[in-house]
SEVEXZA-872609 format. One line per field, with one value per residue: chain; x, z, y of N, C-alpha, C in turn. Coordinates in Angstrom, 2 decimals. Each point is the difference from the previous one (the first is absolute). Last residue first. Example, Ala and Ser with C-alpha at 12.3 -4.5 7.8 and 13.67 -1.06 7.14 Angstrom:
# residues 2
unit: (A:A) $
n_x: (12.85:0.29) $
n_z: (7.08:-0.07) $
n_y: (-2.25:-5.72) $
ca_x: (0.82:-0.89) $
ca_z: (0.06:0.00) $
ca_y: (1.19:1.19) $
c_x: (-0.77:0.90) $
c_z: (0.73:0.00) $
c_y: (1.09:1.20) $
//
This chain:
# residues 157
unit: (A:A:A:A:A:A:A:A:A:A:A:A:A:A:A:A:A:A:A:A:A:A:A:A:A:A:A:A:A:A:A:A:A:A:A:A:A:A:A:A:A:A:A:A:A:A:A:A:A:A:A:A:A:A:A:A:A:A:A:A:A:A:A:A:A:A:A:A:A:A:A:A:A:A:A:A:A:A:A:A:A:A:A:A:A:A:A:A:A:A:A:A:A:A:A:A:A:A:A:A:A:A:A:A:A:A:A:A:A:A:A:A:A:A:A:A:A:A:A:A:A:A:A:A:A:A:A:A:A:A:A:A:A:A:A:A:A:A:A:A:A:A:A:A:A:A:A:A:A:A:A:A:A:A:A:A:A) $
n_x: (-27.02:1.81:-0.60:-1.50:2.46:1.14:1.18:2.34:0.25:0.94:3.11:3.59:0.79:2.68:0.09:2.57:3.75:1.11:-2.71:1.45:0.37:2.18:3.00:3.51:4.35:1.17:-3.24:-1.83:-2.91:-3.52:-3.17:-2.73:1.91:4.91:4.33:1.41:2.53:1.08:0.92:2.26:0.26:1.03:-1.83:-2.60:-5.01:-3.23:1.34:-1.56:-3.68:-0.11:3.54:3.42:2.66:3.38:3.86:4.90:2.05:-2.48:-4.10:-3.36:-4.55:-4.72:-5.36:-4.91:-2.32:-1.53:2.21:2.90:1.52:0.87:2.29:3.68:4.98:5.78:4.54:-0.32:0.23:4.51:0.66:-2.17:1.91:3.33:-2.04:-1.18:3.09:2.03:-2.00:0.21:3.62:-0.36:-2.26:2.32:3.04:-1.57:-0.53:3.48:0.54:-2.35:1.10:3.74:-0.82:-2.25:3.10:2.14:-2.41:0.42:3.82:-0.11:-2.61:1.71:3.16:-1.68:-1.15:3.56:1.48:-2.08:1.66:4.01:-0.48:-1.56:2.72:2.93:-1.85:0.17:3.93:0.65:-2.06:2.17:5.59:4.83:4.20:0.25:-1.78:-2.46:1.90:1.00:-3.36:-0.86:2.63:-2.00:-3.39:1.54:1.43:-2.80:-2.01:1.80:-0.30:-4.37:0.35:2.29:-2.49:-3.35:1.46:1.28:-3.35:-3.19:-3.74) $
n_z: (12.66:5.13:4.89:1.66:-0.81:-2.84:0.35:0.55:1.03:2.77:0.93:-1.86:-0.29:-1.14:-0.29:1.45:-1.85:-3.08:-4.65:-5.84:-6.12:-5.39:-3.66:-1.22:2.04:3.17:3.85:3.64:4.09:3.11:3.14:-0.28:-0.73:-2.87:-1.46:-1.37:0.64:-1.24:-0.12:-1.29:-2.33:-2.03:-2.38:-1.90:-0.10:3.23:2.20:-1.27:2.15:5.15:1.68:4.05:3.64:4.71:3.78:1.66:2.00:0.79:-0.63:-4.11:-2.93:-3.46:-1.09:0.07:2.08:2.65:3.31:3.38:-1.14:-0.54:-1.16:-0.57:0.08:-1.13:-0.49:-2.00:-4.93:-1.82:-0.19:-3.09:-4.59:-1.32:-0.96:-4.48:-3.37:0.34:-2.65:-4.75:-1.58:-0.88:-3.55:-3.88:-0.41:-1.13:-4.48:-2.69:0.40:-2.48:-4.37:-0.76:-0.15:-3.93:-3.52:0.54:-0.77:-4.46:-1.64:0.77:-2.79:-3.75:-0.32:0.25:-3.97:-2.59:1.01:-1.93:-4.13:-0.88:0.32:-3.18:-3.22:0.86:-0.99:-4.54:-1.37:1.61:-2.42:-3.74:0.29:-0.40:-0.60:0.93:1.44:3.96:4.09:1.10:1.50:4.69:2.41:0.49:3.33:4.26:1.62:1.56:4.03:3.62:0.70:2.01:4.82:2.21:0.28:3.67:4.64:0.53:1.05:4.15:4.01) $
n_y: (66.03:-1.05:-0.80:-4.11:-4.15:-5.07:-5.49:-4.54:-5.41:-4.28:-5.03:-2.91:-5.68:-4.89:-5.52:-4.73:-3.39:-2.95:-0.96:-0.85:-0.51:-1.52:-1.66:-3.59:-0.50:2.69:1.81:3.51:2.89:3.57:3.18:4.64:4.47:0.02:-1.99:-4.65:-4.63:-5.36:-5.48:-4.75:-5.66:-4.71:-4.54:-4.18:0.20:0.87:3.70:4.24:2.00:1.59:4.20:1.93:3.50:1.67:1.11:-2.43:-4.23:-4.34:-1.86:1.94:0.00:-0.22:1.04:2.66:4.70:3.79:3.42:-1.52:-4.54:-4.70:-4.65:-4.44:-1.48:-1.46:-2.31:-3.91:-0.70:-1.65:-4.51:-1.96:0.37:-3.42:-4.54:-0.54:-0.17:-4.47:-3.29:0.29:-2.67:-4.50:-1.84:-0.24:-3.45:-4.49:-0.43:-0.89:-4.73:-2.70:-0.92:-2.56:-4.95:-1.86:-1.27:-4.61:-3.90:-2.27:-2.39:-4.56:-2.87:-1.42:-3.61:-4.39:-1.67:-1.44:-4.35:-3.70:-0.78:-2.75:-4.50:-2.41:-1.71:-3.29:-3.63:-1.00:-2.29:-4.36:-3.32:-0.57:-0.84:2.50:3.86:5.53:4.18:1.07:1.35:4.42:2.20:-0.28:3.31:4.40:1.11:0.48:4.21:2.85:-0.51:1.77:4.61:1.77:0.58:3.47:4.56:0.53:1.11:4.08:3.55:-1.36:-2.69) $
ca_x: (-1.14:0.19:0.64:-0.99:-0.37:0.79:-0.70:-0.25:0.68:-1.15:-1.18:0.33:-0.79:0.24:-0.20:-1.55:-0.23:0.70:0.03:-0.50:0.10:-1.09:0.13:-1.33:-0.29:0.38:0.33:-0.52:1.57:0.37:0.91:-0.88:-0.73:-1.27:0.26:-0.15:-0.50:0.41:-0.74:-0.45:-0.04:-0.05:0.61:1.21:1.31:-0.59:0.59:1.10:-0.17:-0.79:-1.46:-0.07:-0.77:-0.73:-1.13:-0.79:0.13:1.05:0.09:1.01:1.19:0.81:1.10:0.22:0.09:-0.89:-0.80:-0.71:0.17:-1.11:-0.42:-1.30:-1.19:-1.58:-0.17:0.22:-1.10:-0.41:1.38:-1.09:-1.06:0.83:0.96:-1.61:-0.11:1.30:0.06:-1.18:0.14:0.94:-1.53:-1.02:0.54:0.78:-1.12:-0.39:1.28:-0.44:-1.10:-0.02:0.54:-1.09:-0.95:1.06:0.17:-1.85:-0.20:0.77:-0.29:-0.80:0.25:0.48:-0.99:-0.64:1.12:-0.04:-1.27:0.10:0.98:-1.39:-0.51:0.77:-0.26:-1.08:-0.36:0.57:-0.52:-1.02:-1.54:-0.75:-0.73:0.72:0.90:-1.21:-0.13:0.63:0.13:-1.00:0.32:1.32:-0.87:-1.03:1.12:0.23:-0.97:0.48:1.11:0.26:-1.11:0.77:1.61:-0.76:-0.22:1.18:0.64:0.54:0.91) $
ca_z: (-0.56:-0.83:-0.23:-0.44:1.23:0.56:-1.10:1.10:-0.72:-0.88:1.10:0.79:-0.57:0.62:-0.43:-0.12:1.16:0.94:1.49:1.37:1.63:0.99:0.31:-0.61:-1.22:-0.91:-0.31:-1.39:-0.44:-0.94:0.49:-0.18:0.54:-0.27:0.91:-1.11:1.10:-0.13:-0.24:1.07:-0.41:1.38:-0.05:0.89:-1.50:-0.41:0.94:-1.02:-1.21:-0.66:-0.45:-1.24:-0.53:-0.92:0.18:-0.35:-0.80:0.65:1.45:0.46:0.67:0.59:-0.63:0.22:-1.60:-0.22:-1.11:0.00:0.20:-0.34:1.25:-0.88:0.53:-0.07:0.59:1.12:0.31:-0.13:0.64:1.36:0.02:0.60:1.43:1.41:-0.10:0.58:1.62:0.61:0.43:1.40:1.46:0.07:0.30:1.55:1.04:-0.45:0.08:1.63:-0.22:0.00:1.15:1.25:-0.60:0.14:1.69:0.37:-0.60:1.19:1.41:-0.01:0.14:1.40:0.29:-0.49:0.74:1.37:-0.10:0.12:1.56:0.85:-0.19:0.56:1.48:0.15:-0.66:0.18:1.63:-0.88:-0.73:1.40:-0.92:0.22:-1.84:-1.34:-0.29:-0.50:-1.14:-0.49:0.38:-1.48:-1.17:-0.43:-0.23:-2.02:-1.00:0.07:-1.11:-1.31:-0.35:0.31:-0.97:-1.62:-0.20:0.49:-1.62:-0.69:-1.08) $
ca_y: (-0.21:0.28:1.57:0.52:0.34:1.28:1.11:1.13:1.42:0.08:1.04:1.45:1.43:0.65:0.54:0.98:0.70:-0.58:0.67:-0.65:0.66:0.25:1.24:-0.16:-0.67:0.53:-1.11:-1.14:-0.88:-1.23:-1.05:-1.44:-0.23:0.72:1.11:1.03:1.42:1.38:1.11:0.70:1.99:0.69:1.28:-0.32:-0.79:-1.26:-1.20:-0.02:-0.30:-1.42:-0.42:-0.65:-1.02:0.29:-0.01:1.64:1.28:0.15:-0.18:-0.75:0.86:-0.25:-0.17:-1.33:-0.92:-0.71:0.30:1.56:1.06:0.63:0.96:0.86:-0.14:0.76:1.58:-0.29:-0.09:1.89:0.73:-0.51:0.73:1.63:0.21:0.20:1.11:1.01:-0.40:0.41:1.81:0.28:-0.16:0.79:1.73:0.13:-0.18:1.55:1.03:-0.30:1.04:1.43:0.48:-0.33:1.42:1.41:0.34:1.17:1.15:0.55:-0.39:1.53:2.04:0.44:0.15:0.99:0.72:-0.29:0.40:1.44:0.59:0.10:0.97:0.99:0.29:-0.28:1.21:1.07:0.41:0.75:-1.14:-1.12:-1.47:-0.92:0.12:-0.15:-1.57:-0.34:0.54:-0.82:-1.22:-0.44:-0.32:-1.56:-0.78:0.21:-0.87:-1.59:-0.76:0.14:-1.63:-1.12:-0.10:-0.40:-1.27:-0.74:0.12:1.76:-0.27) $
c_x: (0.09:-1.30:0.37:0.74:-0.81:-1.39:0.26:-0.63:-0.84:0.97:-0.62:-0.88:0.04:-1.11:0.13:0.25:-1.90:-0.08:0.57:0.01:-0.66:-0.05:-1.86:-0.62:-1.00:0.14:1.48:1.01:-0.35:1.86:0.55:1.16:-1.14:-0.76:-1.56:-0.04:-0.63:-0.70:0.63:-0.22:-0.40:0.36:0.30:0.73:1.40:0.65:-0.65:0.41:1.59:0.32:-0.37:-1.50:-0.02:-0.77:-0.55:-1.14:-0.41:0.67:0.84:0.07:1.22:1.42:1.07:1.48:0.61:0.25:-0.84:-0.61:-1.20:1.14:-1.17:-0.41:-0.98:-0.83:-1.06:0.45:-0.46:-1.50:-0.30:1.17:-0.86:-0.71:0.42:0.77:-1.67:-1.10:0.99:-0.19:-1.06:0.50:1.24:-0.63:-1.20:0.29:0.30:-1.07:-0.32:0.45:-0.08:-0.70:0.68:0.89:-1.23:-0.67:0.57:0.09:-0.90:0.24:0.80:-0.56:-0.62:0.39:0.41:-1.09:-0.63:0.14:-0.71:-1.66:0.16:1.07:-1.68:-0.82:0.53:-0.04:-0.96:-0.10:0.67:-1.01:-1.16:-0.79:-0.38:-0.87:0.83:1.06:-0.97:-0.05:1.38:0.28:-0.65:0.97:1.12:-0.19:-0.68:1.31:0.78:-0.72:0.72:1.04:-0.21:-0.72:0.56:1.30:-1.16:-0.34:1.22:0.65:0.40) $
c_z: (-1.78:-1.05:-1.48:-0.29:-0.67:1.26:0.17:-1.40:0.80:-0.62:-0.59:0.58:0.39:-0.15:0.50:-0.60:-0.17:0.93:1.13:1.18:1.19:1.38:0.42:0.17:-0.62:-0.80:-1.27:0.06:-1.22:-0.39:-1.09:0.90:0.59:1.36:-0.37:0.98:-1.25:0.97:-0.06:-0.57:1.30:-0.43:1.23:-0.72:0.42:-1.13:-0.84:0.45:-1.05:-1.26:-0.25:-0.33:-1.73:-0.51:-2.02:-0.05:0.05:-1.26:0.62:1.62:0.10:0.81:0.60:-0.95:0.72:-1.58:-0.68:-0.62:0.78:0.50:-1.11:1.00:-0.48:0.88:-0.22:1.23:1.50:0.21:0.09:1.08:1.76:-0.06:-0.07:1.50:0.55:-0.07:0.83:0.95:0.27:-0.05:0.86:0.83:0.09:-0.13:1.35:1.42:0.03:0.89:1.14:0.26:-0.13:1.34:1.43:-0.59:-0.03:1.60:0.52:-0.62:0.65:1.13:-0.42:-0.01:1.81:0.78:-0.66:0.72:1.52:-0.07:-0.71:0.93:0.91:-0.48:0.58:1.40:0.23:-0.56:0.62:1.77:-0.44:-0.86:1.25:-1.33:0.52:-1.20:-1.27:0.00:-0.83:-1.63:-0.71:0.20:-1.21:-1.47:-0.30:0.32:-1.46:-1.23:0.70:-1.08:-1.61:-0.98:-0.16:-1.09:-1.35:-0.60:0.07:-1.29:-0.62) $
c_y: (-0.36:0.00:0.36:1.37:1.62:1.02:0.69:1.08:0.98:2.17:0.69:0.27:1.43:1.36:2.03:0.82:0.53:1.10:-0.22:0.64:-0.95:0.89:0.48:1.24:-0.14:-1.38:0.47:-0.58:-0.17:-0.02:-1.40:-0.95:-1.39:-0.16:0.76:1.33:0.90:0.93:1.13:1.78:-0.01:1.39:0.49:1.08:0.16:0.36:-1.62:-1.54:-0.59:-0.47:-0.97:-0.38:-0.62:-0.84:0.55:-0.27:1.12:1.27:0.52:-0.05:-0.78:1.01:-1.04:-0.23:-1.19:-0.99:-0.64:-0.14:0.77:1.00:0.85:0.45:0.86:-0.52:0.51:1.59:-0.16:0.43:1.18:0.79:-0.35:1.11:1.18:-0.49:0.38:1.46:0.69:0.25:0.84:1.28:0.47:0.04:1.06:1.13:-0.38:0.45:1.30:1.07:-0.10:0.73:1.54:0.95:0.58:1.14:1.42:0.38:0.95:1.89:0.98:-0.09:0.64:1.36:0.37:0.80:1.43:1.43:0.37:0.50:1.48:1.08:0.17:1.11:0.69:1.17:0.35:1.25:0.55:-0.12:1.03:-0.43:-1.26:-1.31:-1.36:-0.28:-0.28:-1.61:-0.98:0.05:-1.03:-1.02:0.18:-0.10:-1.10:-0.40:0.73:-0.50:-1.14:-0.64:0.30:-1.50:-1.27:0.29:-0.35:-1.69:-1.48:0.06:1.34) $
//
């Protein structure tokens, strides 16, 4: 049932009910009167009835829109979620990768409050990325080591 039709059925019952109204001021028997005024009363209690539906049938309404854009916007997040895969790095951080595209990663932590920050190359030795939303690091390449220092040599003194 739609606005349309509770409009329609509405101002059938408040034509009735000033129809009834107007036979009421007519000069009748006192049981007549009686039964026309039961009948509007009747017809009253119908349009709030139908009142309370139509109010009833907006919030529904409203509420439909809502679960349905919800439902659009975890379809189009699972959508996009779908180019990733959680892999173990080199380096040993547990991140998500992409599938298709430019090769990069995206951080867990952010990915569970439906964010998507891809890592940063902090260009340091350790091989760490950050995060730039939460700005956690992460060992995505090995770890890179120069090899053991070098002491100075006996000749200097």
């Amino acid at each position: 049932m739609d606005v349309t039709t509770f409009t329609a059925a509405y101002n059938g019952l408040k034509m009735a009910k000033e129809v009834f109204t107007g036979f009421a001021h007519l000069k009748t028997k006192t049981e007549s009167i009686e039964k026309i005024n039961d009948a509007v009363k009747k017809v009253g209690e119908a349009q709030d009835a139908l009142f309370q539906l139509r109010e009833e049938l907006f919030r529904l309404q409203e509420e439909n829109n809502k679960l349905k854009k919800i439902a659009n916007e975890n379809d189009e997040w699972k959508k996009r979620l779908e180019n990733y895969e959680l892999v173990e790095t080199h380096g040993g951080a547990v991140v998500y990768k992409s599938k298709e595209g430019t090769n990069h990663f995206i951080c867990p932590s952010c990915l569970e409050k439906k964010e998507i920050h891809i890592l940063q190359d902090k260009r340091v030795m350790s091989g760490d990325y950050n995060c730039p939303g939460c700005g956690k690091p992460f060992p995505v390449k090995p770890r890179n080591n120069p090899g053991p220092i070098q002491t100075k040599p006996d000749w200097i003194v």
